[in-house]
Every structure is written in C-alpha cells, then in structure tokens.
N, C-alpha and C positions, 0 to 999 in steps of 0.2 A: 504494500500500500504506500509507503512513504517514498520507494525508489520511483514508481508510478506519478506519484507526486512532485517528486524534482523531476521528474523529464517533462510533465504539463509547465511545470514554471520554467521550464530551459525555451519553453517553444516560443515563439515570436507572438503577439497579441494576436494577429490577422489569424495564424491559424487555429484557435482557440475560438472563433465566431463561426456562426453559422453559416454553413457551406451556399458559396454565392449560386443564384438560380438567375435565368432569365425569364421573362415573361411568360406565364402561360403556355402561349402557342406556338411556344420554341418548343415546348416538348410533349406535344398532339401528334399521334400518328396516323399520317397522310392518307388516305386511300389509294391503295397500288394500282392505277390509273396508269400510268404511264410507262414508257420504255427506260429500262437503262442504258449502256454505253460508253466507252471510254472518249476522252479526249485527247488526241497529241498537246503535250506540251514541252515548250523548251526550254533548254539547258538554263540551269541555276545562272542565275545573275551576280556573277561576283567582281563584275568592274566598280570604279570609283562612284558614285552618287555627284557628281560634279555638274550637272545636270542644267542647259538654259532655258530662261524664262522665254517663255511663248511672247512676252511682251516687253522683252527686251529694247530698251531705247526709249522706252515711253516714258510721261511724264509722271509726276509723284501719284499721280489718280490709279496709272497702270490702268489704264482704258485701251487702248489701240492696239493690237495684233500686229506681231513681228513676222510676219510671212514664212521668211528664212530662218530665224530663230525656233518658230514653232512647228516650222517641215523638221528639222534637229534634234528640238525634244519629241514629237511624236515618234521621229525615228530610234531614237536612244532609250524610250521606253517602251517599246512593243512588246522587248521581252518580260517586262513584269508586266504588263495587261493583260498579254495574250495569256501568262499563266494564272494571273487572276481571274478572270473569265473562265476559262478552263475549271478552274479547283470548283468555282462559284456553280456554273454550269452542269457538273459531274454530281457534287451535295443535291440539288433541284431534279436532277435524274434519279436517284440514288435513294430520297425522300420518298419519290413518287412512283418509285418500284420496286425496292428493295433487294436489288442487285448486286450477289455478291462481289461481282467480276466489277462492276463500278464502282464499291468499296475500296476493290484491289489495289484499284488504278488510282484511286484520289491519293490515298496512305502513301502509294509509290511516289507520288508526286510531291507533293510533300516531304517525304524522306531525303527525297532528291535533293530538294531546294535544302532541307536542314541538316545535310549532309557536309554540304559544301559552304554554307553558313554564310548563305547568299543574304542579300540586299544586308550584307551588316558593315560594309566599307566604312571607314572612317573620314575619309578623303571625299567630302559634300559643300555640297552649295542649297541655297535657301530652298532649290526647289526641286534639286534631290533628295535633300531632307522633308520636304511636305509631300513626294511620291513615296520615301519610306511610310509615312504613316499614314498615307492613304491605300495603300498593299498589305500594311495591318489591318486596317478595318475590313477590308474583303479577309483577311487569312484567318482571322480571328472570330469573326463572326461566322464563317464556315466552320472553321473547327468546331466550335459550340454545338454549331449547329447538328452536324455527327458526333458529339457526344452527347446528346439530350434527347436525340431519336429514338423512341424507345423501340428495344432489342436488339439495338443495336451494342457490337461488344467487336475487339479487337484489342492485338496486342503490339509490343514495338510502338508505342507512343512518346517514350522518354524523351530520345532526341528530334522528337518532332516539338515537343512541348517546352523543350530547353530553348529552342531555335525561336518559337514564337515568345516564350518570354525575354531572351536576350532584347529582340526585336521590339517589346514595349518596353524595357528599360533603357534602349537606347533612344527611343522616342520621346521617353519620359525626360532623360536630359536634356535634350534637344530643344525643348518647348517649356518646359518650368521656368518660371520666375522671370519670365519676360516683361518687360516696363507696360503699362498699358495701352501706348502709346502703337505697340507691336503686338497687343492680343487680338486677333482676329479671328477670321473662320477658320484659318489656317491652323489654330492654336485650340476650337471648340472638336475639328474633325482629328486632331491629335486624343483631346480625352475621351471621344467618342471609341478609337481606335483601342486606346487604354481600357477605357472601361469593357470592349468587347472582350478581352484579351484578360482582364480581372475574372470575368465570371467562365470565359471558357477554362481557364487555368486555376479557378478559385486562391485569389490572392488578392486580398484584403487592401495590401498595402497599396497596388495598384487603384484599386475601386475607392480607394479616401482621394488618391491624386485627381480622379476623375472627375469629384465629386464637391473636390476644392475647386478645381480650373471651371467647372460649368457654373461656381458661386463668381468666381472674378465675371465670366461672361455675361451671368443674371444683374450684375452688378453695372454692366456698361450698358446697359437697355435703359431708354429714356420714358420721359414722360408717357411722349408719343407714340412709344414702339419702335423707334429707329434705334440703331448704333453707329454711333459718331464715323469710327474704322471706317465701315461699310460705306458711309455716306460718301466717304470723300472719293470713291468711284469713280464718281462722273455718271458716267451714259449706264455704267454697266451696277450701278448701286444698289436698283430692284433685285437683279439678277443676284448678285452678291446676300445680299441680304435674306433671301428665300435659299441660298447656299448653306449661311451659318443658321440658319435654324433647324436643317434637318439632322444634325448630329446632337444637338442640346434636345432636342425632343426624344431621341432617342435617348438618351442621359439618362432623362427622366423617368422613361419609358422603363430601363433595366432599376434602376433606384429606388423605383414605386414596387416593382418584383422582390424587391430584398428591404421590404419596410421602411425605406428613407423619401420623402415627400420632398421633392424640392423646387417644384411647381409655384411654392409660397414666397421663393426666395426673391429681393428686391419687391412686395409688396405685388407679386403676382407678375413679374418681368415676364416670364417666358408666355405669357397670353398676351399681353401689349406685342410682343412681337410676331405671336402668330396673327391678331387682328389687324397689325399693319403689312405682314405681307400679303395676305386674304385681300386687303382693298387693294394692293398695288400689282399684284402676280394672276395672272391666268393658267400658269401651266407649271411643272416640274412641282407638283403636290403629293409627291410622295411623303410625304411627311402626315400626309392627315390621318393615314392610316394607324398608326400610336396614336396620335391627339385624341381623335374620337374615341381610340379604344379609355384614353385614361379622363375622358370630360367627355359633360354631354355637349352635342354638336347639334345645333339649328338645321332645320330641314334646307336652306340653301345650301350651306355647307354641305351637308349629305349630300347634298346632287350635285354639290362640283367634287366629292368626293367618288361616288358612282360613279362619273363620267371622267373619271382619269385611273378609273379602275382595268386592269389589273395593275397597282401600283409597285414595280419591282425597281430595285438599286443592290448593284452585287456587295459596295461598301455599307449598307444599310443592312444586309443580312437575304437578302434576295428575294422573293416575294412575296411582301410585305400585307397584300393582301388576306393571303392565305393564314400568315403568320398574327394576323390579328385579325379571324374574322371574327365576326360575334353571332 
C-alpha cells in the first residue's frame, strides 16, 4: 500500500486526472456503409520547415498573393498535404467500413512518417512553422479518431505516439508566450492542434496549454465581435476572421467533453464572434457544426447550417457532420 502510494505521488498531476475524452461523436460507431481502401502516400518529410509565405512582399495587412512565392510553397508542401489527406481520407474509409487492410495501411503510414521523425526539423521559418501545426491538427485529430472507434484495437502505437507528441511539444514552443501583438489565428489553430493531440495522447499538460492560449484568444475578442489581429487584413479580414474561429470552437467543443466550460470566458467572447462572423460570412461554416451541437441555434442559422451540410475539414477532424449529429 505505501510503495503504491509513492509511485501515485512520483506521477506528474496530469496523469493522476481523468482520462481526457473527446466529444461524444468521436466515439459513435458509424454504420458500415461504405468501402475501404488504401491510399499511396509519400515519403516522410524530413527537409528543413524553411518554408515561403504565399504573400511574400506584401504589405503589413498581408492581403495580396505572391504568385511565384505561393507556386513554391504549394510546391514545397505537397508532401505533407498529400499525406494529410491520405491519413485523413483512409480514418473516413476505415470508420465507415471497418476495414482491416485500411487499418493496415493508415498505422503503416504513420509509422513511416514516425519513423523517420518527419516534419520535426529544426531549421523553420514562420510558415513552416504554422504548416507544422497545421499537419498536427489533421494527424492528431485522426489518431483520436482510430482510437475512440469502438472495437477498434491495434498494437505498435508507441513510436507513433512519441512522434505525435514530440510534434505538439514542439509546437507548443513555437507558439507560447507570444506578445499579443503576434497572437493570431495562426496561434488559436496551434492550441486547437494541441488540444487534438492532449486528448488523442491523454496528456493533461498539453490540454491546460490549450486551454490557456484559447483564454488569451477569448480575451482579444471585442465588444463587437471583431479581433483587432484579424482586422488589420484588409480585403481578406472576413475571410481571416471566420478562419480563427473554427479552431477556438473546436477548443470549446473538446473542453465542454472533459467538464471545462469556456464559452463564458471574456463575458461570452466566443458568441460575439460567432454572431459577427454569421453577419459578415456566407460560406466556409464549418464551424456551426460544434456550435449548434454545444448552444441552441435559431432556425436561420439551422438553415445556413443544413445548406452547407455535409460540413467536413481534415484539420477539424473530418466530417464534422457526422461527428456531431444530433
């Protein structure tokens, strides 16, 4: 009893709490409707993250498209899309038939990449570091996703799991304690990335950082529902602005699943920002999909929600519909 005893006090706080869960309908199983299937994907990505801005040369708004800069970066990251897509693609196949040979194939891929202990170069630039943590929220939120499938079971996950959390601890660096000045979407789709990567790996310490960075966020949301950051856009500010909101809804979304409410934070912020992008955005409403699930939504909303139905994003967890019907 007492040796028992010092090994619970040797553990770290995080592991001593309740084992982290995602929503619900992360772990509903699917009706086997559909095909499985493997996907080609390519070799581990283990060049520098050195990566240029699509809007290289523009002004401090960052509004106007670099042509040639951004044929460069779409060239320079195919390889980690096309295997985001892939992983993302194969979990959606895999959910919705239960295919052991597409099982196979995700884990292989995967091991691939955490083998070779791709995307963890040290050698980056601003926006090979925001492609780092945008390839965590696809890899993270898939993994979850095949581990909360239920009956679903597999073994050899160690160095998969090492590899995705190296991967949000070096993200976590990357993005912490940034002036406010420089907290942006860039910085909400970093804890979102975190927070996937908390609950697929259950690790506490992770899901507090998440959970800090989406209070700084709730914190820069104004009276009106705008953020300052966002605004200074230009042309592209709506656009931006319906960008950072769908990682902080999703925050909320895993938070609300592990008893933390944070919907309330800044005096109801994160609804000021969903009602002003509601008046200013028509389209890319993926995001309503949580919202609704965690608030009641007005029959307009419901119908701009329907009609952008099926709502999928592979960094969001992939479709999102499904994943929160009601």
């Amino acid at each position: 009893m007492k040796r028992t005893l010092r090994l619970l006090l040797c553990l770290p706080v995080y592991a001593l709490a309740a084992p982290l869960v995602p929503p619900a309908g992360f772990t509903q199983l699917l009706p086997h409707t559909g095909k499985g299937g493997c996907v080609p994907l390519p070799a581990p990505y283990t060049a520098p993250l050195t990566l240029r801005s699509k809007y290289e040369g523009s002004d401090s708004a960052r509004a106007t498209l670099n042509p040639q800069a951004e044929q460069a970066y779409r060239t320079a990251i195919k390889p980690v899309v096309d295997f985001e897509r892939g992983i993302s693609t194969m979990v959606w196949r895999y959910k919705q038939s239960g295919d052991p040979h597409t099982l196979e194939c995700i884990l292989d891929g995967y091991a691939a990449w955490a083998k070779a202990d791709a995307l963890l170069s040290g050698e980056t630039s601003h926006t090979g570091r925001a492609m780092r943590k945008w390839a965590l929220a696809t890899l993270a939120s898939s993994w979850l996703e095949l581990k909360f499938t239920p009956g679903t079971s597999f073994v050899g996950q160690q160095d998969i799991e090492r590899w995705l959390g190296q991967l949000a601890d070096r993200v976590v660096q990357e993005w912490d304690g940034l002036p406010l000045k420089s907290t942006n979407n860039h910085s909400y789709w970093a804890a979102w990335a975190v927070m996937a990567s908390a609950v697929a790996l259950d690790r506490r310490d992770l899901f507090d950082w998440s959970l800090k960075e989406y209070r700084i966020a709730a914190g820069q949301i104004a009276a009106d529902g705008t953020l300052a950051n966002e605004q200074r856009r230009g042309e592209r500010a709506q656009f931006y602005h319906n960008y950072a909101l769908q990682p902080l809804v999703m925050i909320a979304s895993f938070a609300r699943a592990n008893q933390v409410d944070v919907t309330k934070e800044n005096n109801g912020a994160l609804a000021r920002l969903a009602g002003y992008v509601l008046r200013q955005n028509e389209a890319h409403l993926v995001w309503l999909e949580p919202w609704c699930a965690m608030n009641h939504c007005d029959s307009v909303t419901l119908s701009r929600l329907q009609a952008s139905r099926p709502a999928e994003d592979r960094r969001l967890g992939g479709n999102l519909t499904l994943l929160y019907q009601r």
